[in-house]
C-alpha positions in Angstrom: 100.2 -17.1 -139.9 102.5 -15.9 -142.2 100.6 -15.5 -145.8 97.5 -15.9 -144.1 96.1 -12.7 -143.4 95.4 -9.8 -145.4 94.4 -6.7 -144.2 91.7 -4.7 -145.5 91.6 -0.9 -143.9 93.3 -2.1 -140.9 91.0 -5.0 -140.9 92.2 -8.8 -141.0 91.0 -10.7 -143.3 91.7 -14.3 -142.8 92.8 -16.3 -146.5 93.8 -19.8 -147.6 95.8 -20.7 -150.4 93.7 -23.8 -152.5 93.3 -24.6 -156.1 96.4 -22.2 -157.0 94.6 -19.2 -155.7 93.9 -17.4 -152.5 90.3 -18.0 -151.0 89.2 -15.3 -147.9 87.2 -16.1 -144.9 83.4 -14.5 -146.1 82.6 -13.3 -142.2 85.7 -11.8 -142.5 85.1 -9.8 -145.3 81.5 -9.1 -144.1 82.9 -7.2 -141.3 85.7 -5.4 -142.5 82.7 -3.8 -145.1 80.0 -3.3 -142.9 81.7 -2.9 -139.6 78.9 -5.6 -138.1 79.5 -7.1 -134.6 77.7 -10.5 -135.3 78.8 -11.2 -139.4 77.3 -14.3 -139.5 73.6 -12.6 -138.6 74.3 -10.0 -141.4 75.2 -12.9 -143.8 72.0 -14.6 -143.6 70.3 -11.6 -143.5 71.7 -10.7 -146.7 71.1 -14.0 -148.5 67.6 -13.9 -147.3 67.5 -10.7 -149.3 69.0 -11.6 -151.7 67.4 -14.6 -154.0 69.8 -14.5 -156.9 73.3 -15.1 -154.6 71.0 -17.6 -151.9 70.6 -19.8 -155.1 73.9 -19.9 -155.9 76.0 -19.8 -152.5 77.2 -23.6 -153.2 79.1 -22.1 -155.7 80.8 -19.0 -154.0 81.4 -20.7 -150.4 84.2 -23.4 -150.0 84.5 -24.9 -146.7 88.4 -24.5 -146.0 90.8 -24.9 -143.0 91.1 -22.1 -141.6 93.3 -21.4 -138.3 91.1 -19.6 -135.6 91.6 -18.8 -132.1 90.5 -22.5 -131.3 93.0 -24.6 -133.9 92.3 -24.9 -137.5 88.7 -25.4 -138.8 86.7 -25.3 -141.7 84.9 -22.1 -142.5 82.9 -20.7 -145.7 84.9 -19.1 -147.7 85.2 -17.4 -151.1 87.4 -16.6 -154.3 88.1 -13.2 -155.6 85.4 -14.0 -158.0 83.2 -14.9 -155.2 83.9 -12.1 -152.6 83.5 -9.7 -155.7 79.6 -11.2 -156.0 79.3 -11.0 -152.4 80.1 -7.3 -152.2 77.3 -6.3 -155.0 75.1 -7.5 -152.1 76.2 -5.2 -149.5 74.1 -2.2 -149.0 77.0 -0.3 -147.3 79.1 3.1 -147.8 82.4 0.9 -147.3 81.3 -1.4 -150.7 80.4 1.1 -152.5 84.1 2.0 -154.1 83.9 -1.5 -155.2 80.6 -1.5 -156.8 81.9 1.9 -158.6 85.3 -0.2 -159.8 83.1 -3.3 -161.2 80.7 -1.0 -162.8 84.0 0.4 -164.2 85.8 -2.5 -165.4 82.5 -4.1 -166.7 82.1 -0.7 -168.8 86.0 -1.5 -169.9 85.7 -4.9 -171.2 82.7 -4.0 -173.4 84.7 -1.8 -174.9 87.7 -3.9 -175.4 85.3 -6.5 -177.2 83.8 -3.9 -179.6 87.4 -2.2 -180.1 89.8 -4.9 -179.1 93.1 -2.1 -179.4 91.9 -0.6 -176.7 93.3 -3.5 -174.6 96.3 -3.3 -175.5 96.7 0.3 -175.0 95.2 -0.2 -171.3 98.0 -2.8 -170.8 100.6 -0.6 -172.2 99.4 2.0 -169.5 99.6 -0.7 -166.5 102.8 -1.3 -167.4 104.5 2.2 -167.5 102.7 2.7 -163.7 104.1 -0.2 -162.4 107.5 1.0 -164.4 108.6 -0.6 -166.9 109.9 0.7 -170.5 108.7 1.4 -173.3 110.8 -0.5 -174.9 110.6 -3.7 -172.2 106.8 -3.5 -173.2 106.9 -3.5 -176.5 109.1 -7.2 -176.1 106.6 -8.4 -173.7 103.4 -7.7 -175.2 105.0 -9.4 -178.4 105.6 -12.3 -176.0 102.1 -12.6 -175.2 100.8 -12.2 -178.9 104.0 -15.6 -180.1 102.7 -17.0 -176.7 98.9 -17.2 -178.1 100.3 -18.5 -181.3 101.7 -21.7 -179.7 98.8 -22.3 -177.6 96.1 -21.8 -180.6 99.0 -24.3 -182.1 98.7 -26.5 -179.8 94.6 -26.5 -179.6 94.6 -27.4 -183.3 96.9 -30.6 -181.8 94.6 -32.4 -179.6 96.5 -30.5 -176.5 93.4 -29.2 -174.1 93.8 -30.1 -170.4 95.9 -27.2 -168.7 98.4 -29.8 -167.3 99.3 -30.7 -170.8 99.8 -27.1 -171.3 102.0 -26.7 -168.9 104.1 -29.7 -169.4 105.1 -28.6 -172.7 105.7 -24.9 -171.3 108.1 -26.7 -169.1 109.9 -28.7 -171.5 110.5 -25.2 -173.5 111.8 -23.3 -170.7 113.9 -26.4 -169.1 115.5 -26.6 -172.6 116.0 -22.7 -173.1 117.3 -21.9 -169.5 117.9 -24.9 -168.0 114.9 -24.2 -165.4 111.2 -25.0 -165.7 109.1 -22.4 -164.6 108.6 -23.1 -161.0 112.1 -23.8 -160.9 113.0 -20.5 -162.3 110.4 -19.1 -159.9 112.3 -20.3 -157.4 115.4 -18.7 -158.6 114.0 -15.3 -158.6 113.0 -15.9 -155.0 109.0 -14.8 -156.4 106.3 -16.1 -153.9 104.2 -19.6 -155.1 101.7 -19.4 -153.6 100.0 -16.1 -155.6 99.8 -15.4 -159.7 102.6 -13.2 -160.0 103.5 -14.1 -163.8 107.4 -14.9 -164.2 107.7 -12.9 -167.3 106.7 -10.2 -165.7 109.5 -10.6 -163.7 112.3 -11.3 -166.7 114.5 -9.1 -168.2 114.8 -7.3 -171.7 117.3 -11.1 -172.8 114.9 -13.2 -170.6 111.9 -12.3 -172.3 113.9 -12.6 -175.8 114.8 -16.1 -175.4 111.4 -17.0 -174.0 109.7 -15.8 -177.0 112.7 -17.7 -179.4 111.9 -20.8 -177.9 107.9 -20.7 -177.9 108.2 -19.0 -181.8 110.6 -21.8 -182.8 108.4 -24.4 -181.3 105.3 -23.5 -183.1 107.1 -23.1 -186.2 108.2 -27.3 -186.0 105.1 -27.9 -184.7 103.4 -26.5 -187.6 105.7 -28.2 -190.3 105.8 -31.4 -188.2 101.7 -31.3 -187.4 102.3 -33.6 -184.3 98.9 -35.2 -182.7 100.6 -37.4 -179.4 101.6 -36.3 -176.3 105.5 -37.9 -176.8 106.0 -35.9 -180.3 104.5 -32.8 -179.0 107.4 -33.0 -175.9 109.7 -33.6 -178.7 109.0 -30.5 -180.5 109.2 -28.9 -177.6 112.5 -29.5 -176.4 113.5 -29.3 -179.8 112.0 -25.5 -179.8 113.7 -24.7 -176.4 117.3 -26.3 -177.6 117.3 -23.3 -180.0 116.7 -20.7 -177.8 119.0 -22.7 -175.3 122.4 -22.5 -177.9 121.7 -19.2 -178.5 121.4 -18.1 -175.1 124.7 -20.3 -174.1 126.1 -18.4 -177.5 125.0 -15.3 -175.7 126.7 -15.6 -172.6 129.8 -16.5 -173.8 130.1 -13.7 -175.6 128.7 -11.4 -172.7 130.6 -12.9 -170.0 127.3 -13.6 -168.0 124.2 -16.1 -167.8 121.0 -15.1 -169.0 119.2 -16.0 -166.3 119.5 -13.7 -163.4 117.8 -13.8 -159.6 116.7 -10.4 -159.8 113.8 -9.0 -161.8 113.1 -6.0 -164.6 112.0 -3.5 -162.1 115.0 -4.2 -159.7 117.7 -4.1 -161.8 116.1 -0.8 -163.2 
């Protein structure tokens, strides 16, 4: 059962990983918020009340596999998205810190739109909680502005489907480090099954040669204006074999690889 709980208050909350995200047992949730003894009754009770989330239940519950007492079976289940809707339903004291958080964020993300620094600065300020430096987030938060460069790139390319996206991401980093992404995943030992982000997890050099290879890449794409599938995997590799001689340049002169198993915050 390893992965497949999560605990709420002391409260276990059953969970199945599908679709690249985790996806929690709604009676579970039901009853870890409003401490009911039967949470299927209060379930229909509360999609009797409520019209708006009764219309769209096909699209919060997914039937899953989920292991119970008697074997595995398939049981309603929701999203974060989904459980998120579900708690706006609950008329309860325990929902009500969540109901205060979404009003919160909600509030946020106006804000952002009209102003859209002040993102940035709240990013900055998630950062320097979890720990990391100044200076380590001024590298990644360029990453992420080269990053939307390549991908707006590769829009204006033809490239749309986000298995596309990710092939090319892969043929960058295999050529820059000698890892694709889940590979290098793997490396650092990070869990798959959850959207911890890898460059959240790479160091000061990491994060340097990331953004060399995805900056180098647009810059050939943009000469180079490619519009198939082959050329764009050409440009590519071609982007990531920069960053790749400069990082072996690198560690010859260092005396160590790049790439290490250990993240930012450890090695901190």
């Amino acid at each position: 059962m390893k992965g497949k709980i999560a605990i709420f208050e002391k409260r276990k909350i059953r969970r199945a990983w599908y679709a690249k995200r985790w996806w929690f047992v709604i009676v579970d949730v039901v009853s870890a918020l409003t401490d009911s003894v039967q949470p299927d009754g209060y379930l229909k009770d509360l999609r009797r009340r409520d019209e708006q989330l009764n219309k769209g239940w096909g699209q919060i519950a997914t039937p899953l596999f989920v292991e119970t007492a008697g074997g595995r079976q398939k049981i309603n289940c929701a999203d974060i998205e989904g459980v998120l809707r579900i708690i706006q339903s609950i008329p309860s004291p325990k929902a009500e810190p969540f109901k205060l958080w979404l009003a919160k964020v909600g509030h946020e993300r106006i804000q952002e739109i009209e102003n859209p620094e002040l993102a940035q600065e709240r990013m900055k300020a998630i950062y320097e909680k979890k720990g990391y430096s100044k200076d380590w987030i001024d590298k990644r938060l360029r990453g992420i502005a080269i990053r939307q460069c390549l991908t707006d790139e590769w829009r204006e390319r033809g490239i749309k489907s986000d298995r596309d996206f990710a092939i090319l991401t892969a043929e960058i980093s295999r050529a820059t480090f000698g890892l694709t992404p889940s590979q290098y995943k793997k490396y650092k030992n990070l869990p798959t099954k959850t959207n911890v982000n890898l460059r959240d997890n790479m160091t000061d050099l990491e994060l340097i040669f990331t953004m060399l290879g995805e900056r180098v890449t647009t810059e050939i794409s943009q000469n180079e204006k490619p519009n198939q599938m082959p050329h764009h995997k050409n440009v590519a590799r071609r982007g990531g074999m920069v960053a790749g001689n400069a990082r072996k340049a690198t560690e010859k002169e260092i005396g160590r690889p790049v790439p290490t198993k250990q993240n930012y915050l450890a090695l901190k």
